[in-house]
C-alpha positions in Angstrom: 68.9 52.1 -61.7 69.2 52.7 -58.5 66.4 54.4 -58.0 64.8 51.3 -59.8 66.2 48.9 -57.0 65.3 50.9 -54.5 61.8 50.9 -55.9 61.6 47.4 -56.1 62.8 46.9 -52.5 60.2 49.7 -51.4 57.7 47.4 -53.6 59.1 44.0 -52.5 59.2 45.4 -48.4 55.2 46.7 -49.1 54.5 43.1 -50.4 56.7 41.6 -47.2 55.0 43.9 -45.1 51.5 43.5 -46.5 51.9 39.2 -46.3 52.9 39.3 -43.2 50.3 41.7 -42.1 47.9 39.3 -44.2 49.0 36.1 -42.3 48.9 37.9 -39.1 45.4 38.7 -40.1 44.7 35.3 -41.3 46.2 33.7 -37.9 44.0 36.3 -35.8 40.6 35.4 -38.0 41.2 31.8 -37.6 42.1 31.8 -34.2 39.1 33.9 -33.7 36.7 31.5 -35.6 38.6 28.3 -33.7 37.9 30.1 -30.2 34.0 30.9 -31.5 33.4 27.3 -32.9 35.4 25.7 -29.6 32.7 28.5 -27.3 30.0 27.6 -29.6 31.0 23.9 -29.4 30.9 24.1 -25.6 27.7 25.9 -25.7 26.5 23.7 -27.6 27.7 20.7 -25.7 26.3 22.0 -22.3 23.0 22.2 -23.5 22.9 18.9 -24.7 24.3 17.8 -21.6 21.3 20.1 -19.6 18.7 18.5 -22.4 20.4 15.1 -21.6 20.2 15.2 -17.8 16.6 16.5 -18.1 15.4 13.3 -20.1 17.3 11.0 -17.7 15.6 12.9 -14.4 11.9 12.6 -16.4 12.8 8.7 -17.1 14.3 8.4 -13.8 11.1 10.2 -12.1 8.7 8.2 -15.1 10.7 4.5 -14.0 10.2 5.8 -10.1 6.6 6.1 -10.4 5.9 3.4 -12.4 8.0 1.2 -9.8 6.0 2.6 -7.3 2.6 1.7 -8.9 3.5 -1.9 -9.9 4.4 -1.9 -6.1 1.0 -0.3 -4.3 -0.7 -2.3 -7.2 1.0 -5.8 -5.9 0.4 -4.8 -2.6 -3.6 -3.9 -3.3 -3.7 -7.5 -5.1 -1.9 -9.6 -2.2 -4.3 -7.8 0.5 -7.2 -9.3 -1.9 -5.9 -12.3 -2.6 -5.6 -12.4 1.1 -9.0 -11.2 2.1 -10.9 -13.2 -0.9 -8.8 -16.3 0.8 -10.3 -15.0 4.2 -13.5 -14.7 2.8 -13.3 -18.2 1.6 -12.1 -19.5 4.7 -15.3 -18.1 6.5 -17.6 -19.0 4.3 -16.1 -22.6 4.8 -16.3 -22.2 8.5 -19.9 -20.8 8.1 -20.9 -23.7 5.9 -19.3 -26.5 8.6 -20.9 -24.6 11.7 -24.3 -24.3 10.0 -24.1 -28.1 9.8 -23.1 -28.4 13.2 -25.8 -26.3 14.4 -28.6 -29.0 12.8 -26.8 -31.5 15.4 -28.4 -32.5 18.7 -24.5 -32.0 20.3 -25.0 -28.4 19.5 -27.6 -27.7 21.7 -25.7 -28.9 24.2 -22.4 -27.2 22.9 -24.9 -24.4 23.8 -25.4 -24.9 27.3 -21.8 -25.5 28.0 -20.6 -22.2 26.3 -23.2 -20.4 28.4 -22.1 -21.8 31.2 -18.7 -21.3 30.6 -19.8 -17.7 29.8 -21.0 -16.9 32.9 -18.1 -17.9 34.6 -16.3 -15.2 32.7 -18.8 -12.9 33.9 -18.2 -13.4 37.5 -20.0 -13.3 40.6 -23.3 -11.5 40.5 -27.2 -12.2 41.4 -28.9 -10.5 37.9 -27.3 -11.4 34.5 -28.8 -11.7 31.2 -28.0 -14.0 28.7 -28.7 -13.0 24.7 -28.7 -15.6 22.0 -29.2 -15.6 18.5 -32.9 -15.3 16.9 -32.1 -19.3 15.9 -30.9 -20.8 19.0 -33.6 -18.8 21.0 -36.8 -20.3 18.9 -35.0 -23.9 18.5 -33.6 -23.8 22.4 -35.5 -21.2 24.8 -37.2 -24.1 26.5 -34.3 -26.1 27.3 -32.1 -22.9 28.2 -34.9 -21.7 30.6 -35.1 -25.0 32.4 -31.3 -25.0 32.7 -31.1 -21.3 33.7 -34.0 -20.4 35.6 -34.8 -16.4 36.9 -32.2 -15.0 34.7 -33.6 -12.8 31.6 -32.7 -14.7 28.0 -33.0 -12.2 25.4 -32.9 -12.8 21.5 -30.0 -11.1 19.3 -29.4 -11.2 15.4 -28.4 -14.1 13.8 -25.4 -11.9 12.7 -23.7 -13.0 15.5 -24.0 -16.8 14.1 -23.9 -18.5 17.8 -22.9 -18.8 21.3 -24.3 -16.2 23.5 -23.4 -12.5 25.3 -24.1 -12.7 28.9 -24.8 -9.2 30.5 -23.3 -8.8 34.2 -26.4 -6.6 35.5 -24.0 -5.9 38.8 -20.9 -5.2 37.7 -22.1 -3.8 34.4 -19.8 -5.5 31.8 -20.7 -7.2 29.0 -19.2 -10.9 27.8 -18.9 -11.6 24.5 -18.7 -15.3 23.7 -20.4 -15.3 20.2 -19.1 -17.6 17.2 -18.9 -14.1 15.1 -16.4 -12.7 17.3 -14.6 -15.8 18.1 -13.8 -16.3 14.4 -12.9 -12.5 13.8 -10.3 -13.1 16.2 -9.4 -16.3 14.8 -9.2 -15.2 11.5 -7.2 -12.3 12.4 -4.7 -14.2 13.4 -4.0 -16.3 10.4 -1.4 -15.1 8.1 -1.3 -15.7 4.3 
């Protein structure tokens, strides 16, 4: 019986031997599944992450442009609400002046801003004064009388009113019309 012991301790230290072996096994399969599903985890993770930070740098970049549209869109709408508001002022301008014009204190508004002109134009013996096409067929006569031996010339009614008077001897040109008077008026109005 002996032999039958040892047998059975052989048998019992196989079954010891091959546990432990099997739970050592068992410990080094799941730690090796646990390290591949923490790697695969992280893997897994950092490309969500990567996907994540992708989709908040295109809605950042989308919410950028879009700010910046709104913006140069606002600004396009200000400068013509501003210019429409220009416009309007003009026109308003326009509409009063025309009126004026059909006065008989316009003609003589005339005479007094050609005067004034050619004091701007300084000393000199040949000078030429240019009106617009209106003032020159409704006023030559009187303009001639008051400014005799000096060449009146006509110039588009573009220019609305008041005169350009040409320094012939100094060469330099006055510009004292209503068009440009107003430009420079109505660049300096803010809105």
């Amino acid at each position: 019986m002996d032999l039958e012991k040892k047998l059975k301790n052989v048998e019992d230290n196989c079954i010891n031997l091959a546990k432990k072996d099997a739970e050592a096994l068992r410990k080094t399969t799941e730690k090796e599944r646990d390290e591949k599903i923490a790697e695969y985890i992280a893997k897994y993770k950092e490309e969500l992450d990567a996907k994540l930070n992708k989709e908040i740098a295109l809605l950042n970049k989308n919410y950028n442009h879009d700010v910046f549209n709104m913006k140069k869109e606002g600004k396009i709408k200000i400068e013509n609400f501003k210019k429409n508001k220009l416009r309007d002022i003009k026109r308003k301008i326009l509409d009063k002046f025309n009126d004026y014009k059909k006065t008989d204190e316009y003609k003589y508004s005339l005479i007094s801003r050609i005067k004034a002109t050619m004091e701007k134009a300084g000393e000199g013996t040949s000078f030429e004064i240019m009106i617009v096409e209106n003032d020159y067929n409704n006023y030559i006569e009187m303009i001639k009388n008051e400014f005799s031996n000096i060449d009146i010339k006509q110039i588009s009614d573009d220019f609305i009113g008041g005169c350009l008077i040409f320094n012939k001897d100094k060469k330099m040109l006055i510009d004292n019309t209503i068009k440009t008077v107003l430009e420079e008026e109505l660049g300096k109005v803010e809105i």
